[in-house]
C-alpha positions as CSV (number, residue, x, y, z in Angstrom):
1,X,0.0,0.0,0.0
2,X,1.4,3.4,-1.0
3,X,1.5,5.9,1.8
4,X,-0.6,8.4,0.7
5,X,-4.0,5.3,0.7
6,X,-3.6,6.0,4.6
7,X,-5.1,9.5,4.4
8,X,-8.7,9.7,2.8
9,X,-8.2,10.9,-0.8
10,X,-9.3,14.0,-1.8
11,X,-11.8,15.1,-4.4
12,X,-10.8,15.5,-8.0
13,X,-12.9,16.6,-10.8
14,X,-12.1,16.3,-14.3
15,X,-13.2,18.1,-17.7
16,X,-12.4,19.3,-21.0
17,X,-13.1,22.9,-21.4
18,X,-12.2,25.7,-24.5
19,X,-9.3,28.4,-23.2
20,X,-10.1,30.9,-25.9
21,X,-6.7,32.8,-26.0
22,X,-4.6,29.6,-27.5
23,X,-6.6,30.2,-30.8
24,X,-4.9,30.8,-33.9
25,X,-1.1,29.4,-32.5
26,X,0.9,28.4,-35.2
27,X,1.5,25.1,-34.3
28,X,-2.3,24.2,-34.6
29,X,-2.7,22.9,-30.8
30,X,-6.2,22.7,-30.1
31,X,-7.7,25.9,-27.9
32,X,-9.6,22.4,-25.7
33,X,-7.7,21.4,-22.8
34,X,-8.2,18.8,-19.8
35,X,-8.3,20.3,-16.8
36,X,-8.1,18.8,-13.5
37,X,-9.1,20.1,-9.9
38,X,-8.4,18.9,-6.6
39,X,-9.6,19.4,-3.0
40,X,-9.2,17.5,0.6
41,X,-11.0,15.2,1.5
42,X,-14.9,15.9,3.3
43,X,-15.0,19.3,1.6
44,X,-16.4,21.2,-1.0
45,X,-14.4,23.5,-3.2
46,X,-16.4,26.8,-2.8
47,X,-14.6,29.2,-0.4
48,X,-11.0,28.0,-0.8
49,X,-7.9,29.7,-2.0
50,X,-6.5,28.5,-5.8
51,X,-3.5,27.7,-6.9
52,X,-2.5,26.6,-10.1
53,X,0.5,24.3,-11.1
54,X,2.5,24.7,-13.8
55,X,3.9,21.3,-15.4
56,X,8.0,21.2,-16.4
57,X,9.3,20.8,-19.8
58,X,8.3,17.3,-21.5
59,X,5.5,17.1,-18.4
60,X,1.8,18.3,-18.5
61,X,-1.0,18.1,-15.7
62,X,-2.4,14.3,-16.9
63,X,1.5,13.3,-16.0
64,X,1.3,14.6,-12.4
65,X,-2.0,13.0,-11.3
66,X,-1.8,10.2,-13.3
67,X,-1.1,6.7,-11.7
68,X,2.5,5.8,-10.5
69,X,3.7,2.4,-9.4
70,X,5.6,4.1,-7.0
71,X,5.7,7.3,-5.0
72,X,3.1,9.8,-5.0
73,X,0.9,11.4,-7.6
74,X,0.9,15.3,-7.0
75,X,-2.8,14.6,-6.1
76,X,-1.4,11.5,-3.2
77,X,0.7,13.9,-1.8
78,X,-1.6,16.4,-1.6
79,X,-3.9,14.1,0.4
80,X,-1.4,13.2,2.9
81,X,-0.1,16.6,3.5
82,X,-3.6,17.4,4.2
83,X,-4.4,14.1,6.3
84,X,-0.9,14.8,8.3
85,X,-2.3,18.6,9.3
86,X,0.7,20.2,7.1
87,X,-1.8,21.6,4.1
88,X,-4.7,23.8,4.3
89,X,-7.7,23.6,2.7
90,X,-6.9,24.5,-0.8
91,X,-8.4,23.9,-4.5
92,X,-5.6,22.7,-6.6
93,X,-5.7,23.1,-10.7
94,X,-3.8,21.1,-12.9
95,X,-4.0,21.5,-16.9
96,X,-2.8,20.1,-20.1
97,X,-0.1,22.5,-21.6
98,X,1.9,19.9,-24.0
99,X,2.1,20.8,-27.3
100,X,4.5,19.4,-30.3
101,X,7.4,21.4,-29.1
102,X,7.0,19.7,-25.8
103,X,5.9,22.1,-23.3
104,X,6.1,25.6,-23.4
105,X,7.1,28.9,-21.2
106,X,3.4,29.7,-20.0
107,X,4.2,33.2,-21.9
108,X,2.8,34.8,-24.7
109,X,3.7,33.1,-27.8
110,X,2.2,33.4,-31.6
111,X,3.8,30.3,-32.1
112,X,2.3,28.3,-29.0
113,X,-0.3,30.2,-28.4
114,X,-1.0,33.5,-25.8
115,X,-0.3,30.9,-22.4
116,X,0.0,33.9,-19.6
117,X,-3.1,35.5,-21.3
118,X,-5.3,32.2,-21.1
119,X,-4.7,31.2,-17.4
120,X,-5.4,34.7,-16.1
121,X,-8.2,35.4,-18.5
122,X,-9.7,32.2,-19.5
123,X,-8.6,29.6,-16.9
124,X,-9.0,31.2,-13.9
125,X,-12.4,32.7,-14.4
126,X,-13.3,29.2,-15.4
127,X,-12.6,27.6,-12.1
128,X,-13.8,30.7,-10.1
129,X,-17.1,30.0,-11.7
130,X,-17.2,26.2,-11.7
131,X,-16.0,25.5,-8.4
132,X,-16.5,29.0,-6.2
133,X,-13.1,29.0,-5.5
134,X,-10.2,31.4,-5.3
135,X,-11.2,35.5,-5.8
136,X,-9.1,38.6,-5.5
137,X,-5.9,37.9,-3.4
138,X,-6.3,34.1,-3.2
139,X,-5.1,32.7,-6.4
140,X,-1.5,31.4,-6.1
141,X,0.7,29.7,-9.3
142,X,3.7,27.1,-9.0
143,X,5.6,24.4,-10.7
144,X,8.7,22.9,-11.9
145,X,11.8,24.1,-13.9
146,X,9.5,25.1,-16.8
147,X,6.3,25.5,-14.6
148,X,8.7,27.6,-11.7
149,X,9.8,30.0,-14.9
150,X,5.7,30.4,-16.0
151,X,5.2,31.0,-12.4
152,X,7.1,33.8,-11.9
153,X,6.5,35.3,-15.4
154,X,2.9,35.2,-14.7
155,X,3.1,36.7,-11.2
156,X,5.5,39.6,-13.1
157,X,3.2,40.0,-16.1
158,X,-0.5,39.6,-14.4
159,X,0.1,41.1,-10.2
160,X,-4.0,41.9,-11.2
161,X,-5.0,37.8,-10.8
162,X,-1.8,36.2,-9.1
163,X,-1.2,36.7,-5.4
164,X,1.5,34.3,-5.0
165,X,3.8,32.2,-6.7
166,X,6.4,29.3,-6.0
167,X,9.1,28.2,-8.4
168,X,11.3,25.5,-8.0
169,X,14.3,25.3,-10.2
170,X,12.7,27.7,-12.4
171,X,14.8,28.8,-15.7
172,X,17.2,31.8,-14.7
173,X,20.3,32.7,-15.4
174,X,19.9,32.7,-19.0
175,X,24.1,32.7,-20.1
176,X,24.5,29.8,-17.7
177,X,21.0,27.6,-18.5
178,X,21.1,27.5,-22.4
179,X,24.1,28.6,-24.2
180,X,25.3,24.8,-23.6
181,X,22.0,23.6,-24.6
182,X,21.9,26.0,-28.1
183,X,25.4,24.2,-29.6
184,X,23.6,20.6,-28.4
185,X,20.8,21.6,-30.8
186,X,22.8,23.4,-33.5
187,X,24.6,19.9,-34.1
188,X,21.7,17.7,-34.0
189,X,19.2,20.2,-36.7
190,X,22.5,20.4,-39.0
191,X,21.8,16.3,-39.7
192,X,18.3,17.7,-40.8
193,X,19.7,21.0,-42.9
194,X,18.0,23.0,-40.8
195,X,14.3,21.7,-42.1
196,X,12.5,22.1,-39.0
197,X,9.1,20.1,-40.1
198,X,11.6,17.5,-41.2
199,X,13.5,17.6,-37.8
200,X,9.9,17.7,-35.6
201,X,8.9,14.6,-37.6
202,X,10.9,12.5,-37.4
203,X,11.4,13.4,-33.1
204,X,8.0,12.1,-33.0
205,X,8.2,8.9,-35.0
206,X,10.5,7.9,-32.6
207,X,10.1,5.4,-29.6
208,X,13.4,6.5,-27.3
209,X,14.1,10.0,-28.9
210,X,18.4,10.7,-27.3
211,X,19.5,13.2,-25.0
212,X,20.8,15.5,-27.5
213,X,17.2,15.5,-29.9
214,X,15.7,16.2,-26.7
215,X,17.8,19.2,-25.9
216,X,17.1,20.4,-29.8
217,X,13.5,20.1,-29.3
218,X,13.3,22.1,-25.9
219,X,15.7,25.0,-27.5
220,X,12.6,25.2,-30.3
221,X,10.2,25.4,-27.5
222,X,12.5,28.4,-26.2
223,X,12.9,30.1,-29.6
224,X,9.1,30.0,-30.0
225,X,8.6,31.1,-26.6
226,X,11.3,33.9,-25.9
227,X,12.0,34.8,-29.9
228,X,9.5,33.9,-32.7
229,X,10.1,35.3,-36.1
230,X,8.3,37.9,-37.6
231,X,9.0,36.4,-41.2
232,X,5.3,35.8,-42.6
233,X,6.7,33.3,-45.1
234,X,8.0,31.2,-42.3
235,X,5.1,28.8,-41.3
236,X,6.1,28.2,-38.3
237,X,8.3,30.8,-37.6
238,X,11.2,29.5,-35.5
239,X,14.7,30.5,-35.1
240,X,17.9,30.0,-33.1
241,X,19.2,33.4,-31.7
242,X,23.0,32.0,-33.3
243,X,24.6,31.7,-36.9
244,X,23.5,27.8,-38.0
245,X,27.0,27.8,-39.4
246,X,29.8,29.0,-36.7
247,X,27.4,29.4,-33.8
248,X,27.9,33.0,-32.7
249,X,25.4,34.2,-30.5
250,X,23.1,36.9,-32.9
251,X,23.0,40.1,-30.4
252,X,19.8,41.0,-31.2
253,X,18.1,37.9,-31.2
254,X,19.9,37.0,-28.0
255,X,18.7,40.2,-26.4
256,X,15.0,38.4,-26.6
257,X,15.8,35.8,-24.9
258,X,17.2,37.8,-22.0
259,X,14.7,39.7,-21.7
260,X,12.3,36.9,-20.9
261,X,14.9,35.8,-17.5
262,X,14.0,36.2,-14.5
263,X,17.3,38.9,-13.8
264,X,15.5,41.0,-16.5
265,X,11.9,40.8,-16.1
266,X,12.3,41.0,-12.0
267,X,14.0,44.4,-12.3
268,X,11.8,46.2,-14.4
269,X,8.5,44.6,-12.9
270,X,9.6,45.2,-9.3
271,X,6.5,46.7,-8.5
272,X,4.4,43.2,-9.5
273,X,6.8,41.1,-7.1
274,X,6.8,43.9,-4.1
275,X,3.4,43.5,-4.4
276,X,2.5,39.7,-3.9
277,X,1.4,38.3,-0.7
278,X,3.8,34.9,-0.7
279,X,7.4,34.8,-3.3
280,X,9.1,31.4,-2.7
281,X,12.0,30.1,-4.6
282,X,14.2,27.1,-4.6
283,X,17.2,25.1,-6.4
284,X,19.1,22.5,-6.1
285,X,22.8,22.8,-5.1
286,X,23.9,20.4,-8.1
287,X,21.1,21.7,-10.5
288,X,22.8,20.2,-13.9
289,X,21.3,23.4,-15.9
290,X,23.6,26.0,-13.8
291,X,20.2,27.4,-12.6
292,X,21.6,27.5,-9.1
293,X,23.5,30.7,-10.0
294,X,20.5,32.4,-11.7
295,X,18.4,31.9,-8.6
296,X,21.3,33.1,-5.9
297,X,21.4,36.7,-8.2
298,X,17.8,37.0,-8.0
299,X,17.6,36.5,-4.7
300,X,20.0,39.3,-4.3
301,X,18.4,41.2,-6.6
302,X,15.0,41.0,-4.7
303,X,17.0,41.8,-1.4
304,X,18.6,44.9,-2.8
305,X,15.2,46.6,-4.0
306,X,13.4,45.4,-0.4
307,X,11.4,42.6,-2.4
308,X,10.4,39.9,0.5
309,X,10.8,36.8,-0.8
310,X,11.7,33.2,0.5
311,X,14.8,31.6,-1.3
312,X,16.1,28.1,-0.3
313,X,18.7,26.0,-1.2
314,X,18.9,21.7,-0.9
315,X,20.9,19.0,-1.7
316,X,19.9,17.8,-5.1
317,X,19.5,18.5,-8.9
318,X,17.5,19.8,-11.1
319,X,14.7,16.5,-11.1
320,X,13.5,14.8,-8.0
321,X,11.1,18.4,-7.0
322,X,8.4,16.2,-5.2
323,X,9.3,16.7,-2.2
324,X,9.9,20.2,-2.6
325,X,6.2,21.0,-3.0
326,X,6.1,20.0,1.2
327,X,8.0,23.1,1.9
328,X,6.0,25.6,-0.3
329,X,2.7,24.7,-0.6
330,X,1.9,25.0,3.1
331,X,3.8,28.2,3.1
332,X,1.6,29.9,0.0
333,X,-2.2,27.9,1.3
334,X,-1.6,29.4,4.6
335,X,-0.7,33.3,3.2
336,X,-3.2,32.8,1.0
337,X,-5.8,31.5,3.1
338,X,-5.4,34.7,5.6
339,X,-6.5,37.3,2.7
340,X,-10.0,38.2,2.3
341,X,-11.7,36.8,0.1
342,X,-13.1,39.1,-2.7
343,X,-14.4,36.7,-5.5
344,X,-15.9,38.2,-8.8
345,X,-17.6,36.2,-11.3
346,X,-19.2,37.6,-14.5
């Protein structure tokens, strides 16, 4: 018996509902998305604070609550942090975000569709009206490497809906993270001439795609994410921010990217972190993506312009977050659950 089947399990609700801003994205993912909501045990929804997780890279919410043959679902842990007294009441939201680029930023994108734009104006009032949950100063977001970046990018971007936000080992540190990752890529789409569709295809036909293909697919999902073309000829409109020949970094296209890390964006959008109710952050002391370094500068970056913020460091890398989400979702359900509640539904 797993150790969660001690604790009662909590509710979770399932459906497939339209977010209306992923409309139009040039890879031609469907606007439908499975969603998922859960909530403790011998409650109802209505009343409780929301937070939304945001899945990593090459993850999505059916891979978190999905069955495991061992350890915990994000849903079994949830239960037991409840049953053990360490969890408030909380209504948790989980939602499909893969696409064939294999995740995304949770930005605004042409390419993969407007992601920050769809959870704070089509996701969230969807909940708020289906379950009763959440409201003005309750809403919280968090995930994983991928889903810790779209946390804190949505906090920055949309202070109006999100009240909190925890990221663990979320891209930043931009030099360190991908520059690595780029010449990986650069090598493996030379064996395809640089034919993207051809590149993408194949990727997919393939049972045990390597190491290297993987790290070419996920810098796409950056390029669409922090640097899509403008070239209307260019279906798709991807592009590497180096030469495809000698690999020097293309400063313009480069200075995209930047913008999107969290060292940018946190400076100019100050105001939007100084302003949320809970700012948690964690990596890993051997994070294998450098992210480590990223995170200790924006930490000191926060403490220099008076942000509050929680930063913590652990023994571990970059995978392995589970038990992570012990430490900081207590921390945000209990700062969120101490606002008042001011829920508006159209």
């Amino acid at each position: 018996m797993k150790r969660s089947h001690i604790h009662p399990a909590g509710q979770f609700d399932s459906f497939r509902a339209e977010l209306p801003r992923l409309q139009g994205n040039l890879l031609g993912e469907t606007q439908e998305r499975d969603i998922g909501a859960w909530w403790p045990a011998g409650l109802q929804p209505n009343g409780l604070p929301l937070v939304v997780c945001l899945a990593s890279y090459l993850n999505t919410g059916p891979s978190l609550t999905g069955w495991r043959a061992f350890g915990e679902t994000l849903p079994e842990r949830l239960d037991r942090l409840y049953g053990e007294g360490r969890l408030g009441p909380v209504t948790v939201v989980f939602i499909d975000s893969y696409n064939r680029l294999g995740g995304n930023q949770f930005v605004n994108s042409p390419i993969i569709g407007n992601w920050c734009d769809a959870l704070a104006d089509d996701l969230i009032p969807l909940i708020e009206a289906r379950y009763g949950c959440g409201g003005a100063g309750r809403r919280g977001v968090f995930g994983h490497s991928s889903g810790g970046f779209g946390a804190l990018h949505n906090l920055a971007m949309r202070p109006d809906v999100w009240s909190a936000a925890a990221s663990h080992a979320g891209d930043c540190g931009f030099e360190l993270v991908y520059k690595s990752e780029l010449y990986k890529a650069l090598r493996v789409l030379a064996g395809y001439d640089f034919k993207l569709d051809d590149f993408l295809d194949q990727f997919w036909l393939q049972e045990k795609p390597k190491g290297d293909q993987i790290s070419a697919l996920m810098m796409l999902a950056m390029a669409a994410s922090y640097d899509p073309s403008d070239d209307r000829q260019d279906h798709l409109r991807l592009r590497l921010p180096v030469t495809l020949d000698t690999g020097e970094i293309i400063p313009a296209r480069w200075a995209n990217w930047i913008a999107h890390d969290p060292l940018s964006f946190a400076a100019a959008r100050r105001d939007a972190f100084a302003s949320a109710a809970f700012l948690y952050f964690d990596c890993g002391t051997q994070d294998e993506y450098n992210i480590l370094y990223g995170s200790r500068r924006l930490s000191q970056l926060f403490s220099s312009h008076n942000i509050a913020h929680d930063f913590r460091e652990f023994d571990g890398g970059h995978g392995t977050i589970g038990p992570r989400y012990e430490v900081s979702l207590p921390l945000m359900v209990s700062t969120l659950s101490c606002a008042e509640r001011s829920l508006h539904i159209d």
